[in-house]
KOLZALO-791797 format. One record per residue (C-alpha): residue in three letters; x, y, z. Coordinates in steps of 0.5 Angstrom, whole numbers, plus 500, padded with zeros to 3 digits. Example, Ala and Ser with C-alpha at 12.3 -4.5 7.8 and 13.67 -1.06 7.14 Angstrom:
ALA525491516;SER527498514;
This chain:
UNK487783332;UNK487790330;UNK479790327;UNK477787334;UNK480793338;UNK479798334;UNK471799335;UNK473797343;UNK476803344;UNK472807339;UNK467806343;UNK470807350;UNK472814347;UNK465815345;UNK462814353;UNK467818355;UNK465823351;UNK458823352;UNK459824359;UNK463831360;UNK457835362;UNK457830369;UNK463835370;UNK460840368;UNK454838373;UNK458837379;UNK462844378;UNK455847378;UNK452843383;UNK458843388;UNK458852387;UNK450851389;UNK451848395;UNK457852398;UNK453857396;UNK446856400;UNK451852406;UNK453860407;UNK446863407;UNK442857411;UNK439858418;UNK435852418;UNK433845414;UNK431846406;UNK425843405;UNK422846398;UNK423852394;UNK418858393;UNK420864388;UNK427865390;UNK428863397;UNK428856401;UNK422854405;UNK425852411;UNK423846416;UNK427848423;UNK428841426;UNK429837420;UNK422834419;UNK423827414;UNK427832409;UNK433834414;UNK438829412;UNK438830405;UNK441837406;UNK446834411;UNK447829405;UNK449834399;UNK454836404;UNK457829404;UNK457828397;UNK459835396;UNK465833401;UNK466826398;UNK467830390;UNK472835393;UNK474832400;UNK473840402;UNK475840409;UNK469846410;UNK465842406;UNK466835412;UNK465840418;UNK459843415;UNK456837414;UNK459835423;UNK455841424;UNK448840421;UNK448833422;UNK450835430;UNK443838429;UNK438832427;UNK442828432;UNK436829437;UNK431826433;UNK434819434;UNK429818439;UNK423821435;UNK417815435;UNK413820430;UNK416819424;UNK417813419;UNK423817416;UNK429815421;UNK432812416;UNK432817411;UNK435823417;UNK440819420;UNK442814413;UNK444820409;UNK447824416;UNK450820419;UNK452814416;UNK453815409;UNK459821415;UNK461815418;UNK461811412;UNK466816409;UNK469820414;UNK471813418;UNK469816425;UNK465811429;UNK462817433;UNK457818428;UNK454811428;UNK451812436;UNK445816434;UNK444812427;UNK444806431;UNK438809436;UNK435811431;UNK434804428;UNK432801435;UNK427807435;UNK424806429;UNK423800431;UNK417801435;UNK414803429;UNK414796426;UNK407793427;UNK408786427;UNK400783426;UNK401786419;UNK409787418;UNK409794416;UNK411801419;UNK406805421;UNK406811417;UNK403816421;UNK403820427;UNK404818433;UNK404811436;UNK398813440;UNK395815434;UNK388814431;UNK387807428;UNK387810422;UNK394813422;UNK397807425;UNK395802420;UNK397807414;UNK403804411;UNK407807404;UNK411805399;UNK416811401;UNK418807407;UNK422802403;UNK427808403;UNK427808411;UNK429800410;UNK436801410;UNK438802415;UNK436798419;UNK439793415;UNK445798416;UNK444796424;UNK444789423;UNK449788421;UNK454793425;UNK449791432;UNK450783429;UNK442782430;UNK438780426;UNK432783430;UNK432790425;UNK432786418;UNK427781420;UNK422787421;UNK425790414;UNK424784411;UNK417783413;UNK415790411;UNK419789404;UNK413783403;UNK408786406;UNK409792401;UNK411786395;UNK404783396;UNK401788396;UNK402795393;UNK406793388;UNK401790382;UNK401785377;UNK403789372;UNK408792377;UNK406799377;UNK405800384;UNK400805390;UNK403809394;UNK398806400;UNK396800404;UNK391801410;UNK390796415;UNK386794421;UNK392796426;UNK390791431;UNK389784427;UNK394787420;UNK388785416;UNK390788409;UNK383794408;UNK385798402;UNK390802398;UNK390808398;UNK394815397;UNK397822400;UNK400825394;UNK399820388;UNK392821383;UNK388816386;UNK389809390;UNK388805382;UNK395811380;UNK402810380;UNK405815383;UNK411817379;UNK417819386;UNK412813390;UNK415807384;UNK422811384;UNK422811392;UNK420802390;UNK425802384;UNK431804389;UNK428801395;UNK427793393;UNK434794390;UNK437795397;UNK433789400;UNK437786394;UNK442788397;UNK442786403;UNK439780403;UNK441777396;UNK434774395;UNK433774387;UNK425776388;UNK428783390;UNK432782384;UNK427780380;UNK422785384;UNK427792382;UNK428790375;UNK421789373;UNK419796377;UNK424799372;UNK422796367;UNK414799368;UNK417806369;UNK423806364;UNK416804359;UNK411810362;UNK416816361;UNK415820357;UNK420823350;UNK425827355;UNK425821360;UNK423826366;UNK416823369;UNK410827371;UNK408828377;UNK403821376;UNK403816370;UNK396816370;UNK395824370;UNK389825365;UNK392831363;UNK398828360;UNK401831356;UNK399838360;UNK400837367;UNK406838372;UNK413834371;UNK416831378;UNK424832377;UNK426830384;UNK422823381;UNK426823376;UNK433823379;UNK431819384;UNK429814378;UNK437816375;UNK440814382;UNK437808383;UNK437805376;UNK445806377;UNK445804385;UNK441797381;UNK446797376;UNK452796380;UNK448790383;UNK446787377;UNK449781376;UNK446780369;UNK451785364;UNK446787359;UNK441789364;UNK446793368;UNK449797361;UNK441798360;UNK440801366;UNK446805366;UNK444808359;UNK438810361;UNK440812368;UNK446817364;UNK441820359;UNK435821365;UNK440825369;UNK443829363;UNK436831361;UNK435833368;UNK442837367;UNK440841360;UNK432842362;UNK431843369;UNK437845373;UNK436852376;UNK442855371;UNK438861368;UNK433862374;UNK433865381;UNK431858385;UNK436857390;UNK435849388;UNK440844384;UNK433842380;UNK426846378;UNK420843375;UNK418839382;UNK412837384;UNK412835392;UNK405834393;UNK399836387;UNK394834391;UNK396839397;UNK397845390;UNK404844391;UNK408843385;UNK413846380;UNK419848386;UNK425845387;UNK425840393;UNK432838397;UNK431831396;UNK430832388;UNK437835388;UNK441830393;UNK439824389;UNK441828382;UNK449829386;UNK448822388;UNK447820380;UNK452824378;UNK457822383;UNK455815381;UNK456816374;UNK463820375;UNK466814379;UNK462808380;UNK469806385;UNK468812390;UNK460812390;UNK460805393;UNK462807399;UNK456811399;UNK452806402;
């Protein structure tokens, strides 16, 4: 008896012991925060040198900054830190309206149920709920996607762009299925989770940020990219954004090709990454190893190998991704945090968009899904009520 149990809680002290930098983490994490919540006048975007670059009414990245309050409200339970997060939520409540951006889910998800989620407050579903019903009309139905760009007058070739960004956005509409009882906005989510399946997910499950089609007959045109390498690459935030995606249309749905769909998009990045697990800006860079890294990809990956974990009904594959998900974040914490920098971010070393010469910043999106992580690491119980 005591050969069988001796090795189980030698092992158990051994996992608690590799994770006492997460404390360590959170401790630094929460103070940043509380730090840029006294000094913010507008929404972070990306950071330049020692300040935040600010978009006034949220643009897609709004949420992520409500978000991080959230879960810094979730950790401590820091009653400034909820009416904080009132606060800022207060001020995207107007884009729940918004017809020119795919991105609803991400500003109302992060702002307002993951609130409601935590918080038990019914008023704060209203505008997450018109959100959804806005995001709808974004949907194109003779393609089964949601347009990317622009307006919903927008020149056809700004309605019949899709990205795989989106499969962030999909959640919440399956949040509103469920908590309007209509299946009209997961019929939409589904559809666009297939149509991204056919065809920006390869065979060898790498994936392209963009799929172009003729937004009047939904004819499939090309691939292409925004922020990637090219059309043929994979961009390295673009395949996270994939990895975490389909796992919540797993998770809504059931549907064992989701499954099996998350599974072998982490498979592909879990192969490509490099010896400190924290990805390049693209896979296929032909400047590796000498190009930019892209931190936000890589804590967006961590959380996202554990949100799939909690879900995996196969245990080996769920301890897999668990190790993996703790060693990324923890190479984030040891070589990317801003501890011994001037940058007002959680993380360093991002890349928003290579090709738009913007790279090597923090960005608030890589920091909101590093706590996320790090929550899921430190009480798997507690984080999931974050979705």
């Amino acid at each position: 008896m005591s050969d069988q149990v001796v090795p189980s809680e030698t092992n158990a002290a051994s996992k608690v012991d590799e994770r006492q930098w997460v404390p360590r983490a959170l401790a630094f994490s929460i103070g940043r925060i509380s730090q840029n919540m006294i000094r913010l006048p507008h929404f972070p975007e990306y950071t330049r040198g020692d300040r935040w670059v600010f978009v006034k009414d949220g643009g897609w990245v709004g949420g992520h900054w409500v978000g991080l309050l959230w879960l810094a409200f979730a950790y401590t339970r820091d009653r400034e830190m909820e009416r904080q997060a009132r606060k800022w939520a207060a001020r995207l409540s107007a884009r729940q309206s918004d017809t020119t951006t795919h991105d609803l889910g991400f500003l109302f998800e992060l702002s307002h149920v993951l609130g409601a989620n935590l918080t038990g407050d019914e008023a704060l579903k209203g505008p997450a709920l018109q959100a959804a019903r806005t995001l709808t009309r974004r949907f194109n139905r003779q393609g089964g996607f949601f347009q990317a760009w622009g307006g919903l007058d927008a020149s056809a070739a700004q309605r019949g762009g899709a990205i795989i960004d989106t499969m962030m956005n999909l959640d919440l509409l399956f949040w509103a299925s469920r908590e309007a009882a209509d299946s009209y906005f997961a019929e939409q989510a589904l559809a666009h989770a297939r149509t991204c399946l056919r065809h920006q997910v390869r065979p060898d499950f790498s994936t392209a940020h963009g799929a172009d089609f003729d937004p009047e007959t939904g004819e499939f045109i090309k691939l292409s990219t925004y922020q990637g390498l090219s059309a043929a690459s994979c961009w390295s935030r673009g395949h996270a954004w994939a990895v975490y995606g389909f796992a919540d249309c797993y998770r809504a749905t059931k549907d064992s090709l989701f499954l099996a769909t998350a599974r072998s998009l982490a498979e592909h990045a879990l192969g490509r990454l490099p010896e400190d697990l924290i990805p390049y800006w693209d896979y296929d860079s032909p400047l590796i190893p000498h190009d930019v890294r892209d931190s936000s990809a890589a804590a967006i990956l961590g959380s996202g190998l554990l949100y799939l974990a909690a879900l995996e009904p196969d245990s080996a594959l769920a301890e897999r991704w668990t190790c993996t998900a703790g060693k990324i974040l923890r190479s984030l914490w040891e070589n990317y945090t801003s501890r011994a920098s001037l940058e007002p971010s959680l993380l360093i070393h991002a890349t928003r968009s290579k090709p738009e010469g913007f790279m090597d910043h923090g960005l608030i999106y890589g920091d909101y899904y590093f706590v996320e992580g790090l929550l899921r690491l430190s009480d798997p119980v507690m984080a999931s009520n974050l979705h």
